[in-house]
N, C-alpha and C positions, 0 to 999 in steps of 0.2 A: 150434252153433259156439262161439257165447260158453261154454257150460261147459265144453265141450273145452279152450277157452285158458285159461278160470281151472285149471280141472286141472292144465294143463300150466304157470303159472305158479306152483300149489303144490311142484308137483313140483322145479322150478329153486329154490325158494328153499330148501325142504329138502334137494337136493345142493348148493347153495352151504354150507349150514351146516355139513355134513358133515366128518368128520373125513381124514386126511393118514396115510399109512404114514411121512412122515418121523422120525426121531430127534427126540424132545428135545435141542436146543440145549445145552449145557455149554460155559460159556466157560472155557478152559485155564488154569491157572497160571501167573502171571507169571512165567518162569524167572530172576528177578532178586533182588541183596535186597534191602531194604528201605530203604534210606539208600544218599545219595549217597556216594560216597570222600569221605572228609576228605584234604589236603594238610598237611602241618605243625603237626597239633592244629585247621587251622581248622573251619567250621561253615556248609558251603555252603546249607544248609534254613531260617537261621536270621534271614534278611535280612525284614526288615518291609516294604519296597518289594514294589509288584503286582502278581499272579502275570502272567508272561508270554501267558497264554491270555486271560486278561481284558482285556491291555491290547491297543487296535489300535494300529495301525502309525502312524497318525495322530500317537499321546500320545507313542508311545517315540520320536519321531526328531524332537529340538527344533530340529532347523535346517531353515527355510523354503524354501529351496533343494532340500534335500534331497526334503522332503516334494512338489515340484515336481513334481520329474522323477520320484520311484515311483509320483503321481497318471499321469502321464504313459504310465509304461510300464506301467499296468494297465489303459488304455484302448486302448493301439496294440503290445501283446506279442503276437505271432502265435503261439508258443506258447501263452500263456494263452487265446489266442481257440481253439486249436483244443484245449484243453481242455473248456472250456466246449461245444463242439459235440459234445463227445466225451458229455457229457453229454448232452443233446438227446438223440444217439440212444440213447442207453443208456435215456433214457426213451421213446420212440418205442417200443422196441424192449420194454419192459417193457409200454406201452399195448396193444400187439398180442397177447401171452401173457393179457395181462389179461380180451380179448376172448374167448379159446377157451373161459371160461363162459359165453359165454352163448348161445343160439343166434340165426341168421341169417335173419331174414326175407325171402323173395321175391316178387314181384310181376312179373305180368305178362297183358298185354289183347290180344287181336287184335279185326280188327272185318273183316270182307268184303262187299259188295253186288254183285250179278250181276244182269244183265237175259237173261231167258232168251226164243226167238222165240214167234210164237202158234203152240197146238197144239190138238189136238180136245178136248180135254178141256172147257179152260176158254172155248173159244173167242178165249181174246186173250193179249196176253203177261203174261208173270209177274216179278216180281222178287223173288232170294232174297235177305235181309240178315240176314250169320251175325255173332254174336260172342262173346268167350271171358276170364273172366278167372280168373287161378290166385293163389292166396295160398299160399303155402307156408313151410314150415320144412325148408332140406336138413341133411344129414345130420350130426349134432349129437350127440357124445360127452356120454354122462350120464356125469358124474366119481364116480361112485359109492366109489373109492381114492383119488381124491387126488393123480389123477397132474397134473391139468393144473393144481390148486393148487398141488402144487408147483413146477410150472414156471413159474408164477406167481409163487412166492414168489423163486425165484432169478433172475428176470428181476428183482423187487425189490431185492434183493441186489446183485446190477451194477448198477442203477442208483442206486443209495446209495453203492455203492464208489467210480462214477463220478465222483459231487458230491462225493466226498473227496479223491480224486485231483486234481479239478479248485482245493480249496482248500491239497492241498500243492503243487501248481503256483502258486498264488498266493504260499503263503511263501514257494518257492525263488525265484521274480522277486523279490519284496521285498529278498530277504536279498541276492541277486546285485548289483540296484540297488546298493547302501546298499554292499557291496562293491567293486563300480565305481567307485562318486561317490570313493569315501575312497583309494583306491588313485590315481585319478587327482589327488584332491589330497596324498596325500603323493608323486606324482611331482611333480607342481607344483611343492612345499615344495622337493624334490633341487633341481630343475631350478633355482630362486632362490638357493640354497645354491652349489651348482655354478657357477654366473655372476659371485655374490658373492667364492669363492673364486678363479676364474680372472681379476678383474679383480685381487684383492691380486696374484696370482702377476704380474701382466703390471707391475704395478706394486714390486714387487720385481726381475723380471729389468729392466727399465729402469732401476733404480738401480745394478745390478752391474755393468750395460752400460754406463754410464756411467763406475763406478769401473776398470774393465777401460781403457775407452781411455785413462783417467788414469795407467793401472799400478798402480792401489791393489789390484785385486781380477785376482786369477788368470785364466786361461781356463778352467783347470777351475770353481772358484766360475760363472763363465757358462754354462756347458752344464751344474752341475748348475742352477742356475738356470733353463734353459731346458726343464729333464726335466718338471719336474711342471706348468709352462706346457703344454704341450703337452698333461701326461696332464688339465689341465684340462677344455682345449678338446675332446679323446676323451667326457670324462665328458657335456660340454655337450649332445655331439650325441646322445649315444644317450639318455642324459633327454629332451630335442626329440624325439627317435624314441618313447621310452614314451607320452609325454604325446598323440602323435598316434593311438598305437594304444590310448590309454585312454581316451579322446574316441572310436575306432570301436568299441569295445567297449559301452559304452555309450548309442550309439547307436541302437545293435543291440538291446538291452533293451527300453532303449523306446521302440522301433518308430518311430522316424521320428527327427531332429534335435535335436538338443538346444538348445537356444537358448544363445548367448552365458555372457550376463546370468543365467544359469540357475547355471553350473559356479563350481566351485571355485577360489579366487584359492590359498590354499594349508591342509595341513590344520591349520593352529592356529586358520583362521576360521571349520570345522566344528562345531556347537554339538555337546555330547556327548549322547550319547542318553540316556535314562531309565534312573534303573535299573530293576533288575528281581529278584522272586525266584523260586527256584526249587523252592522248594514240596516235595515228596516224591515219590518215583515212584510211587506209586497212586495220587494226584491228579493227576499231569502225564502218563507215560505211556500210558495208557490212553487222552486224552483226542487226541492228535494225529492230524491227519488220516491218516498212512501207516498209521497201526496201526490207525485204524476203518476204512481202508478195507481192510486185508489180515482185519480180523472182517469184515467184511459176505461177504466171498470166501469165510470159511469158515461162516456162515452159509449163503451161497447152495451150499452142497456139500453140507451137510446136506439141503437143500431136494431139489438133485437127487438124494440117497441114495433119498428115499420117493418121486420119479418114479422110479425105474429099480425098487424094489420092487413099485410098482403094474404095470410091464409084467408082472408075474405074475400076474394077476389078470384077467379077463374086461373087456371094453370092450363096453358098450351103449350103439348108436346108435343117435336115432330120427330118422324123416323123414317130413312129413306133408304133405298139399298139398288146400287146400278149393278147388273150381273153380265156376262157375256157369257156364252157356251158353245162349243163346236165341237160336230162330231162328223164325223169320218168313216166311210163302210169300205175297203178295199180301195177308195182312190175313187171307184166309179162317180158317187156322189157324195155331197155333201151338204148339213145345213150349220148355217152359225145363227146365232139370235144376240138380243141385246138387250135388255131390258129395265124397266127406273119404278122402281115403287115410291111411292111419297102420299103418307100414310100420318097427317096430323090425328092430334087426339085433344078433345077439350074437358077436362074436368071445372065442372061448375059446381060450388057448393051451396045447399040451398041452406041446411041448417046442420050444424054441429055442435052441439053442448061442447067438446073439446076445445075447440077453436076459440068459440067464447071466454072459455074458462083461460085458456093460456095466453089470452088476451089481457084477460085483468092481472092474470099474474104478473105480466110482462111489464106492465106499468107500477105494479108494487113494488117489483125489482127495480124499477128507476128511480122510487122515492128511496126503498134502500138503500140505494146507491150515493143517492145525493147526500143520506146522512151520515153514510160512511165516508162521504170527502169530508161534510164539516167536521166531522168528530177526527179524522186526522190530522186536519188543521189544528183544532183546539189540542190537541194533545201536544201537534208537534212545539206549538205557541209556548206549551206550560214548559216542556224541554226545555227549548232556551231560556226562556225566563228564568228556571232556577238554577242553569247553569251562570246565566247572567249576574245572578243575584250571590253566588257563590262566588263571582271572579269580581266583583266588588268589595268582597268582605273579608276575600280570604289574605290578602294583605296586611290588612291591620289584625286581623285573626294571629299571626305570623310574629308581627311586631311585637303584640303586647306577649306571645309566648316565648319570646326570646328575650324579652326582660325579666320576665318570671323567670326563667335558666337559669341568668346572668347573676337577680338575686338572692336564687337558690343554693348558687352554687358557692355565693359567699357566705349567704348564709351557713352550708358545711362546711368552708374553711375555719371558719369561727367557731363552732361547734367541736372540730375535733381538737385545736387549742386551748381552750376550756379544758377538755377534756386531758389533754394532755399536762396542763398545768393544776390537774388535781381541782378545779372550780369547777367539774362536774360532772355528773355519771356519766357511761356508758349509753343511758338511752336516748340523751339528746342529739347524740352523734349517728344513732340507726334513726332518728325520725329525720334529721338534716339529708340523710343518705337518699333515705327512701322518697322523701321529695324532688331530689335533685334526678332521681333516675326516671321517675315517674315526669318531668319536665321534662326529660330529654325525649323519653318516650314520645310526646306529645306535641314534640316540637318536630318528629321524623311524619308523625301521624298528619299533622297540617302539612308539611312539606310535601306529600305523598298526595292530600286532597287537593293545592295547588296545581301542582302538573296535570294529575288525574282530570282535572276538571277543564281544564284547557285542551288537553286532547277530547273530552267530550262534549265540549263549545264547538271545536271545530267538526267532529262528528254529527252533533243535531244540525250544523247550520249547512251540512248539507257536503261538506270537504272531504277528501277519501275516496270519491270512486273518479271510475273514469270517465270523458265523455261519454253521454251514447252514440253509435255509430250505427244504428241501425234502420236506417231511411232507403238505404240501396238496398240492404241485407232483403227488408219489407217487397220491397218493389223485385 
């Protein structure tokens, strides 16, 4: 027995080591070029700040607050949780494939005793006590192709894709967070703006109201007076309506309440994030989770090319079972036995229309594969570039809107003097108004697309999740 099992332990180790009908691997050509766009002569690769992949989410987002609630919503995100399980079984589901090398030990014992009456023989009664035990190996594919290796290797494959997938789930909550928090403080910002403006307005038509019953100022001067009061209070309410549905949005991220004390007063008291650079695209793209995980996909396509090769080729199963039995009649006598079946089996296949057929499939799925790495190449490419192309512009975006404010707002100074000094109506002082609110508007809206966009520079380029750790988990 003991030689049998080292035999057959040599045997397993030399079809473990064995070779695969799958392809060699070739990782495809980046369909991209080489450099980001430039915007206006500038030099988006050139920035000395940390590449976005090295930096966590921790370093780039300097407001405490912030860092709060994305701690928050990456402990209680039911998306991200049901990422992460999604992993689990993709490994569960790889541990199982992994076991079709090796074969299945059985075991099994009976035991029976019987009292039998007295007969002539012996003169008195008898007792038989039988028993039986089986050690066996059932039926157990020798890999001699490669097939279950490679279904081995592509159950690796998903499970790798899996732990990628589950780390760009991680940077979209990051980046949604950080999107959220800033959105809801530049509604805030409106929302302070709006109330600030609708108290001037209330405080203005109160003056007119005033000059009106005197006879100084028209009725028309009061109702237009009373037009942009109004569209004040319109503006109040639906900002109050945003700020409640950006507080539920947020929420929702992460996964339970957001505390008070936690949220944004308005967005000018959001620290700004880190910068960041953006390094080259054969350093950056390649290394983001969507792209390793759509290689590992086509990796694991290659994998199943040399299983579906191997269903051409003969399957040897063996199956063996060593037993021992003794039985026992009164003591008088007795026999024991011992015994070893080893019982291979060869399936040859001569011709199967199936085999065929999932043969060519299996190679379509490899061209599908390959175009689903370039197409997430090319997409992720266009990501950064128009984020790139947004954190080039949005600076002097910013500038020229802050002088537009600046001479907006003189402009309304000068408008309500006129007005006050009897050189001119009422309506040049509601268009000076209405301008000057509509700039500040516009001037929170850039400020908002700034930050925004920077937290999603650092998101395409791949910042936000964790390493992977998943080499030992695999193994």
């Amino acid at each position: 027995m003991t030689k049998l099992f080292t035999r057959l332990l040599i045997i397993t180790g030399l079809v473990l080591g064995g070779c695969t009908l799958a392809p060699d691997y070739i990782q495809p050509q980046a369909p991209v070029q080489n450099a980001w766009p430039q915007v206006d002569g500038a030099s988006a690769g050139t920035s000395e700040a940390s590449p976005a992949a090295e930096l966590n989410w921790q370093s780039f987002f300097a407001d405490s607050k912030l860092r709060q609630v994305v701690a928050l919503a990456l402990e209680n995100n039911r998306d991200l949780r049901l990422a992460s399980l999604n992993v689990e079984r993709a490994r569960g589901l790889y541990g199982i494939q992994r076991a079709e090398l090796y074969p299945s030990l059985d075991a099994s014992g009976r035991y029976s005793k019987q009292r039998f009456a007295e007969n002539t023989v012996f003169g008195n009664s008898q007792v038989s006590e039988s028993y039986s035990v089986n050690l066996g190996i059932s039926a157990w594919e020798v890999d001699f192709f490669g097939r279950i290796r490679s279904l081995k290797a592509q159950a690796l494959e998903a499970f790798l894709a899996s732990e990628e997938a589950r780390r760009g789930a991680q940077i979209s909550l990051v980046s949604e967070v950080a999107r959220a928090y800033l959105t809801l403080a530049a509604d805030l910002e409106n929302l302070q703006l709006t109330r600030a403006t609708l108290a001037t307005r209330q405080q203005s038509y109160e003056m007119i109201q005033k000059s009106y019953a005197i006879g100084y100022a028209t009725e028309l001067d009061l109702r237009q007076a009373q037009t942009p009061l109004e569209a004040a209070r319109v503006d109040v309410v639906r900002f109050t309506q945003l700020v409640a549905q950006d507080k539920n949005a947020l929420n929702l991220l992460a996964g339970s309440n957001v505390a008070e004390q936690l949220l944004p007063v308005n967005l000018s008291g959001v620290a700004a994030p880190a910068e960041i650079s953006a390094g080259l695209p054969s350093e950056v793209l390649l290394q983001r989770p969507d792209i390793l995980a759509a290689e590992h996909q086509l990796k694991g396509a290659y994998a199943f090319l040399g299983a579906a090769r191997a269903a051409f080729f003969p399957r040897i199963s063996l199956t063996s079972t060593l037993g021992t039995a003794s039985n026992e009649l009164s003591g008088l006598f007795g026999t024991g036995t011992k015994t070893w079946l080893f019982s291979p089996s060869l399936s040859l296949p001569v011709f199967d229309a199936r085999t065929w057929a999932a043969n060519r499939v299996s190679q379509t799925d490899r061209d599908i594969a390959v175009a689903q790495y370039e197409k997430a190449i090319q997409t992720a490419f266009r990501e950064i570039a128009d984020a790139l192309a947004v954190k080039d512009t949005i600076d002097e975006q910013i500038k020229a809107q802050l002088a537009l404010t600046s001479t907006t707002a003189e402009a309304h100074r000068l408008a309500n003097l006129r007005y006050e000094h009897g050189l001119d109506n009422y309506l040049g002082v509601l268009d000076a108004e209405r301008a000057l609110f509509t700039a500040r508007q516009s001037l929170v809206t850039l400020r908002l697309a700034k930050v925004a966009n920077q937290v999603r520079l650092f998101a395409v380029l791949g910042g936000g999740a964790d390493q992977p750790q998943v080499t030992a988990a695999a193994e």
